[in-house]
Structures are given as structure tokens and as C-alpha cells.
Steps between C-alpha positions, in 0.01 A plus 500: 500500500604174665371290209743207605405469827129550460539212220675285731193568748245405265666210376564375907091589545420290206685219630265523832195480337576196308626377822164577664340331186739193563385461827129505406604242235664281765241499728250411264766181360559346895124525573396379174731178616296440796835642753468792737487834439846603529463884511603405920825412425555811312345782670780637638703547161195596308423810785845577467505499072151731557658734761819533300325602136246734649854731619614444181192574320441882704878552591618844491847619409619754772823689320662768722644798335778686721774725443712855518415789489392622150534166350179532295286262673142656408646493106596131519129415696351665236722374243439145616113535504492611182288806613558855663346427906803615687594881479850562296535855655921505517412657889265237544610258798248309691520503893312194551461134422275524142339096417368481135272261434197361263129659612189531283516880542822736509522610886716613731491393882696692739615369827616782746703445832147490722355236300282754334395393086441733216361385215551708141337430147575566144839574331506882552421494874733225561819681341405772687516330857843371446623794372357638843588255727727222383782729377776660729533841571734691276686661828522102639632329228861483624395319854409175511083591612364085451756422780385795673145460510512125557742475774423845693174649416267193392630287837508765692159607391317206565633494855405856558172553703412814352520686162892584575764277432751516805831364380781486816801733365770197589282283227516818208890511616559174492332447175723773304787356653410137329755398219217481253336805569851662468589323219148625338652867477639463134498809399717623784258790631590670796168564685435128435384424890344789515250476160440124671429697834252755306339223341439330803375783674299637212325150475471381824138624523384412186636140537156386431503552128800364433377259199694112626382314171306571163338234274446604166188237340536475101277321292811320251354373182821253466425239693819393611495868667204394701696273707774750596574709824734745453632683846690803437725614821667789626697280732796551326760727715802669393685199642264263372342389816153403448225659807313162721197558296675484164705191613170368559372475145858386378377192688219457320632532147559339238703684309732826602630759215705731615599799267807668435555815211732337275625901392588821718676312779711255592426101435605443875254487725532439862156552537359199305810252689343649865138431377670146385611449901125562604361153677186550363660523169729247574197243500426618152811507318473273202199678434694869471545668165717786439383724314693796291267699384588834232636281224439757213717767614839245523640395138456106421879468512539679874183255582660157413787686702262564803366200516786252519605766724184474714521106504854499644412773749185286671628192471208390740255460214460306193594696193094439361393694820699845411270625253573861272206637390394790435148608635383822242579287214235223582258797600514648151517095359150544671363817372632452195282187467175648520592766239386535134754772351811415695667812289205729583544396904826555467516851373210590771760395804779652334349883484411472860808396586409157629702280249830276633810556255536138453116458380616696241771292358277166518254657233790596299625131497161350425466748257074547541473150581252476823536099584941595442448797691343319790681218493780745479393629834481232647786363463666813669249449762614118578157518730473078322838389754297605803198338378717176406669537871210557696333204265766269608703575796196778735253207414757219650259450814184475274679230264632354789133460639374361113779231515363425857133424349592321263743280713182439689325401230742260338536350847150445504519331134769283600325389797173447270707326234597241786207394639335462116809273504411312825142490376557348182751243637186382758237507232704277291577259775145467553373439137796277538419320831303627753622229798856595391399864478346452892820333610709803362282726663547340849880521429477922407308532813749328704788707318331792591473405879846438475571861335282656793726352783841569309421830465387533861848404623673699208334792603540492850927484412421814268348729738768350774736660261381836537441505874805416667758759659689454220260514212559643224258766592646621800877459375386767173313741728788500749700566194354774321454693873872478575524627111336807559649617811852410340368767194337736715814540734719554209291789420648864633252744659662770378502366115272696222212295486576311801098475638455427177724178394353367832141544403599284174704265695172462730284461206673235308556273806121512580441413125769231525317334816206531251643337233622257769150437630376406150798257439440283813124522428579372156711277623369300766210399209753428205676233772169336585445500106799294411438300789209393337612477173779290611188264684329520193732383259451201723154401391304524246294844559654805319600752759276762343204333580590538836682811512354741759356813328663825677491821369648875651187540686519147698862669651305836578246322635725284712698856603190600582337215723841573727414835576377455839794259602761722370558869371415483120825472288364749251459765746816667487471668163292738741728505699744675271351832543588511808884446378366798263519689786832463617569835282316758739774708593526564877777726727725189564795486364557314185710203604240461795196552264657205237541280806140538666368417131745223436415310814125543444547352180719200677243450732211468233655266285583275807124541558453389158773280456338290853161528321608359163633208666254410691196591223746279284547196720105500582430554125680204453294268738195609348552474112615162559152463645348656211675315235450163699068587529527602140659142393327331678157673325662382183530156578195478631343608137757270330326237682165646408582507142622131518214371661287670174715371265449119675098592541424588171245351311631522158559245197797467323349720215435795776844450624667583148301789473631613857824461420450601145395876656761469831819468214330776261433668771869460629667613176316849500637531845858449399481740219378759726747416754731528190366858436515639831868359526622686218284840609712428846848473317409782236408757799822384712694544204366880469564624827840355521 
């Protein structure tokens, strides 16, 4: 399960510790030479290399299973895990969130709506309980209860100051009336309001119990298992709308399947293109997989048919992330394994009754063969594509944080591999000629004086750049505002979906300023770099050597030091749920209700819009601060190390040696510079 990825993550955590082991090495080469420890100049990018490996080394995989009604989404969990932990029942349907995940001992933890925990043991206890209380009523299967209980009885509830959940009749009216709600009632029933109505009133008292979350603790033998979080939802509405709390682990994933029967209906399905509008889905989208599920009961020739059908029809994903499988198939590839007399097992399944048609016809074709007859199943089961898409494209982010270690790391090599450079150059000039060597010592110091005050004035034009009425800054911001409001007023109140498309609108501006934050942070340090590259090529010290050493946590750390001059940039990601709430229905009219919320919204991201700026413009001001401190550190060890190179007491046979280790020494750094290059260009190859 996941073999290439956890591969890949091996051979990125390999890399690290011969990094580590590099770095030991290089220490122990400069101070054999008699030059300062240079561990100083480094710190920075070696805290960031250790920060980076230790969330590779324990990262989990959080893959969010969602879906319609009857899709089979307890088959495919099980069919995925290899083992039987969710209930198949065909009535079963779980009313609340359900996270799987790795423990020592297989447990169950309940959440209900009061923040009360129950804890259950053992395997026969555990199917019990979520027979009992994670599966829907028979009578309330045809109303949408999740939405129910999260958005009337569970809010409600917690508001309430006694045992009785009082919930005003213009709210219960209001929320039948919603689009989604309506939309929910698929089946057409006429008492629809009035089952919701029952429910309500029927659980209104016991709101209490209603269970809000279950984790299920497994102890996996396959490793690769141990790393997973699987979140199974009942989020899903007729319409595909996705409840807040659902919407709040989409965030959070890493990987979405959503699953569709391939047989008994129609390929079309309106509810997987709403759950497609979602924001919080929107965020995630190159990490979605659809999933059509039921392969065995459509012929191979009506499946190549379906699924050139299906790629045409949702045209907003890649053809590798629709994925047919079919889930029974892969349970029985499992079963099947851990049998002796595959003929014996399945005669036993047969008489009960318990036997798919289609296993039937495999064992003819292998004719008694177990390995064919597995393989045979498995190949039905196709379970391999959504390991080989979940390997690749769910596990982007994770490759996308290897490639980001090792960039580190090569950058430090590089850096490394200059200064052996530098070192060698000086060591020769002094075996050479020491008074020459001290007269080209006097000159790099001078250079480097010079560097200091070009830079000074270079960065004081930068960060001019970015503060002026017209900056760049302010000109984007302005831009992106007027962008929105343009959108937003296009939008008709009265439109299906209307609250909706605005609440995605909102979204991806607020992750555009985002993005837009990063950019300028980015920014304002790659112009100061070629500034000093460009002052560099100038003398006769290699940039890297004295490159300032930032790293992610320098710009938090910046963000952060500007909190009490300014409202944090970060903070409105919080804010959002308060945009969340711009769908509590109220009396108003609708046109009057889409206007209050749209001018909230205009009114926040002018907030936010005035706060970026100025967070921006003061950001810039102080990283030029930082990277001019940090430069100045480096020269101020350059001269250090020049100074040991002039003071060292060494003969010309010492000196050899020195320089005999420094270019060894520098050759093992190239070819693991080399090394981590190609692991870079190998995992950006994969994910593309």
C-alpha cells in the first residue's frame, strides 16, 4: 500500500542523515584547519533541514472518503484496509463523522454533542455500538438527519440552558424552505417536512447523545497503514453540499475519494459537480479522485464505454483521478489470501448464499489455480490504480515537502562546496606567499566593506519599491478588491446556489491575498539576492559565502514580531467562519438577506485588504533589516576565517595536507549535491 511513496520517503530520509553526517564531517575538516567553527553561519538552514525531516519522518496521510447515498463507502474502507473494521450492513449508514486511525489496541472513542466520551473495547463490543449508534434509523433514512442534527439540534443544543433544546419555529421554517434541504427530498415523499419536524421534535431532548465524531484505533501490521487517517463523512447531501464540520476536514486532507455506483443508475451525477463547487473542496481539488465503485456487475465492454464516458462528463479532473473499481472484488482478493482450499471456501459461501456470481466465473478461468485466481480478482478489483493515484497525485503535498528538504540540503552543499573553494584558494596563496597572501586579504576585506555599503543603498531602493502609493503592493490589493466586488455583483440572489458561489468567490480571494502575501514575501528577498549577486560578481568572494540563510520560519517569525503593530495577516483564515455563517437563514427576504451578507463580506476584505498592505509594506522594512544583520554576520566570519587562514602556524607540508582533505573533502560534497539533485528532479518528475 503506497510502496512508491513510502520508498521515495526513505530514500529523501536517507539523504538527511548523510547530510547530518556531512556536516559532522565538515566541521571536523574547518577546525582541523585551524578556521572557525562554521556551524554559525549555518544554523538557520540546518534547523530548518531538522524541522523539515522530522514532518516527513511521522507525517500522516489524512484521505477523506465522501459520497451518495448507498455508494458503498464502509465496503471500499474495508476493502482498502485490507480487513473487515467498518460494518457492510446494506442499511448501514453512519450519522456522524467516523476517523480511522493506527492505535496499539482496537478502540472506539465516541464524541457526543455535550462533549461527553465513551470509550468501547474488543471487536464484538465495538460492532455492536455502531450498529447502535452510528447507523440511521430505518424510518429516517430518506431525510437528510447529519444536516439536521448539526445545524438544528447540536447548535441549538449547546446554546440551550437546560436539558431541552428550544429551536424558534421561523429557524425550523426557514431551514425546510433552504434549496438544499429541499433539494435533499429525492425520493419525492410527501410528509417530507413533517418526518424532519418529528425528528426534530422526537430528538430535541435527547440532543445530548447525539454521537458528533467516532475514532476507530487499529493496530495495522502494514506499516505504510500506520501512517494513515482515514475520515469517513456523512456530509454528503442529496445536492452534494458538504455540512461546516465536514468542510472542515476537506481542509485538512490530503486526499478526497468520492464514490459513485458505476451500475443501477445513471453516470450523471449532479451531486458529485455540487460537492465539486464546495470552497472547502475547492482548496483541495487536484487532490480529488472519483471514484466508481460496483465494477463487477457492468460487462468490460460497457466499462471502457463508461469510462471515456465519465472522463468527458467531468472534464474538471485528470483522467488518472476517475478511478473504476470495484470494492467486493478486492475484499474477497483479501480473504481469499489467507485461505488454504480456495475450492473448499468457495463451496462453504456458496451454500449459505454468500457467494458473488462473478467470483464464480474467475475460478472457472483460473481453472484451480489460487495465485491466477487472485490475481484474477484483482484485476477486476483495480484497488492497484487507487493505490498508484493516491501514491502519486494524494501524496503531491508530501513530495512537494521531500523536494523542499532536499533543496535545502543541496543549498547547503553548494554553499559548503564554495567556501572549501575559497579555503583552498587562501591556503594555497599562503604556502605560496604569505606577504602576498596578507595583501590579498586586506583587499577581500575592503571588497567586503564595499559589498556592505552597496547593499545598504540597494536595499533601501528595494523596500522604497514596495512602500510607495503606487507600489506594487497596494496597486494588486486594490486590484483583486475591485475583482471581487465586480464577481460578487454579477452574482443573482435569487440563483440556485447563489450563497453558495459567493462563499467560494470569498474563499478563493482570501486564498489569493494569501498566495499574494507569500509572493511579495518571497520577493522582496529574491531582489536583495540578485542585488548581491550582481555586487558579488564584482569581487572575488562567491555570493554563497555570503548569502543570508532564511528559511519559512524567519518569514513567520518576522509575521509574527509585527503582531502588536498591526493585525496579524494570518488571522483571517479564522475569520472565515464567520463568512461560514452567512448561511443562517433569517425572516428577511432573500434579495435583502444576499445583500446584508454580501456587504459584510465587502467590508471584511477591505479590512483585510488595508491590513495586507500595511503588514506587507512593514514586512518589507523589516526583512531588509534582517537580511542586511544576517550579511553583515557573514562577513564578519569571512573576515574571521581570513584572519585564520593568515594566522596559521603551518609548514608547507601541513598546508598540502589541508588542502589535500579541503578538495577530498569538496568532491564528496559535489557528489552528494549530485545525488540530492537528481532525488529533486526524479520526485518533480513524479508528481507532475
Amino acid at each position: 500500500m503506497l510502496t512508491n511513496y513510502q520508498q521515495r520517503k526513505q530514500e529523501v530520509l536517507n539523504e538527511y542523515e548523510n547530510f547530518q553526517e556531512t556536516i559532522h564531517d565538515f566541521v571536523k575538516i574547518i577546525t582541523d584547519a585551524g578556521l572557525p567553527d562554521p556551524i554559525p553561519q549555518f544554523k538557520t538552514s540546518f534547523e530548518d533541514a531538522t524541522r523539515r525531516a522530522d514532518n516527513i519522518r511521522a507525517d500522516r496521510f489524512r484521505l477523506m472518503i465522501a459520497g451518495e447515498a448507498k455508494s458503498g463507502k464502509s465496503t471500499f474502507i474495508n476493502a482498502y484496509l485490507g480487513i473487515e473494521l467498518m460494518p457492510m450492513d446494506v442499511k448501514q449508514c453512519t450519522s456522524s463523522i467516523v476517523e480511522i486511525k493506527y492505535g496499539e489496541q482496537f478502540k472506539l472513542v465516541a464524541t457526543h454533542a455535550d462533549g461527553k466520551k465513551i470509550t468501547v473495547m474488543g471487536e464484538t463490543d465495538i460492532r455492536t455500538y455502531l450498529q447502535t449508534n452510528a447507523a440511521l434509523d430505518d424510518n429516517n433514512r430518506d431525510i437528510p438527519v447529519p444536516t439536521i442534527n448539526h445545524d438544528l439540534l447540536v447548535r441549538y443544543g449547546r446554546k440551550a440552558k437546560g436539558e431541552v433544546v428550544n429551536i424558534p419555529k421561523y429557524e425550523i421554517d426557514s431551514f425546510l424552505a433552504a434549496p438544499e434541504i429541499m433539494a435533499a427530498n429525492i425520493h419525492n415523499i410527501n410528509n417530507y417536512n413533517e418526518k424532519i419536524c418529528k425528528y426534530i421534535e422526537k430528538n430535541k431532548i435527547s440532543w445530548k447523545s447525539i454521537v458528533v465524531k467516532i475514532e476507530m484505533f487499529f493496530p495495522f501490521e502494514d506499516e505504510a497503514l500506520k501512517g494513515i487517517e482515514i475520515i469517513d463523512s456523512p456530509g454528503v447531501c442529496a445536492r452534494g453540499g458538504v455540512a461546516e464540520i465536514t468542510a472542515g476536514y476537506i481542509d485538512n486532507a490530503d486526499a478526497i475519494i468520492f464514490l459513485k455506483p458505476i451500475s443501477g443508475q445513471a453516470l450523471e451525477s449532479s451531486q458529485f459537480n455540487e460537492f465539486m463547487k464546495n470552497a472547502s473542496v475547492e482548496r483541495n481539488k487536484n487532490a480529488l479522485f472519483l471514484v466508481l465503485t460496483r465494477a463487477t456487475n457492468v460487462t468490460p465492454a460497457d466499462l471502457k464505454r463508461l469510462e471515456d464516458e465519465a472522463c468527458k462528463q467531468f472534464k474538471q479532473l485528470n483522467r488518472q483521478n476517475i478511478i473504476i473499481v470495484d470494492s467486493k472484488s478486492e475484499i474477497y482478493v483479501n480473504q481469499f489470501a489467507q485461505v488454504e482450499d480456495v475450492q473448499l471456501r468457495i463451496r462453504e459461501l456458496n451454500s449459505v448464499g454468500s457467494l458473488d456470481e462473478f467470483v464464480k466465473g474467475v475460478w472457472f478461468d483460473a481453472m484451480g489455480d489460487k495465485s491466477t485466481f487472485i490475481e484474477g480478482l484483482k484485476q477486476k478489483s483495480n484497488f492497484s490504480k487507487i493505490d498508484e493515484a493516491l501514491s502519486v497525485f494524494g501524496r503531491k503535498a508530501h513530495y512537494i515537502a521531500m523536494a523542499s528538504l532536499l533543496e535545502v540540503i543541496a543549498k547547503v552543499y553548494s554553499r559548503i562546496i564554495g567556501d572549501l573553494d575559497n579555503h583552498m584558494e587562501r591556503f594555497s596563496e599562503k604556502a605560496a606567499d604569505p606577504t602576498e597572501l596578507a595583501k590579498k586579504i586586506g583587499e577581500i576585506k575592503q571588497e567586503l566593506e564595499i559589498i556592505n555599503n552597496k547593499m545598504y543603498r540597494g536595499v533601501d531602493e528595494i523596500v522604497s519599491r514596495y512602500s510607495g502609493d503606487d507600489s506594487d503592493i497596494k496597486k494588486n490589493a486594490e486590484s483583486a478588491t475591485d475583482d471581487f466586488k465586480k464577481k460578487a455583483d454579477a452574482i443573482k440572489p435569487n440563483a440556485s446556489g447563489a450563497f453558495e458561489e459567493l462563499e467560494q468567490q470569498s474563499i478563493r480571494k482570501i486564498d489569493e491575498y494569501k498566495e499574494f502575501q507569500k509572493n511579495i514575501q518571497q520577493a522582496v528577498v529574491k531582489e536583495c539576492d540578485a542585488a548581491l549577486i550582481a555586487i558579488s560578481n564584482e569581487s572575488t568572494i562567491p555570493y554563497t559565502s555570503l548569502e543570508p540563510d532564511f528559511s519559512e520560519d524567519t518569514f513567520k517569525d518576522i509575521v509574527n514580531s509585527l503582531k502588536s503593530k498591526a493585525h496579524e495577516t494570518y488571522s483571517y483564515t479564522e475569520g472565515w467562519g464567520t463568512f461560514k455563517e452567512t448561511k443562517s437563514r433569517s425572516e428577511y427576504s432573500r434579495d435583502k438577506h444576499f445583500k446584508i451578507v454580501k456587504d459584510s463580506i465587502f467590508r471584511r476584505l477591505d479590512t483585510i485588504k488595508n491590513d495586507l498592505i500595511k503588514n506587507l509594506v512593514e514586512f518589507a522594512g523589516e526583512i531588509s533589516k534582517q537580511y542586511m544583520s544576517k550579511l553583515q554576520e557573514n562577513a564578519s566570519a569571512k573576515k574571521k576565517e581570513l584572519d585564520a587562514i593568515y594566522e596559521a602556524k603551518l609548514n608547507a607540508e601541513q598546508i598540502e595536507e589541508v588542502i589535500d582533505n579541503i578538495s577530498t573533502f569538496k568532491s564528496h560534497c559535489v557528489d552528494l549535491k549530485r545525488e540530492a539533485d537528481k532525488l529533486i528532479g526524479g520526485i518533480n518528475k513524479y508528481v507532475q
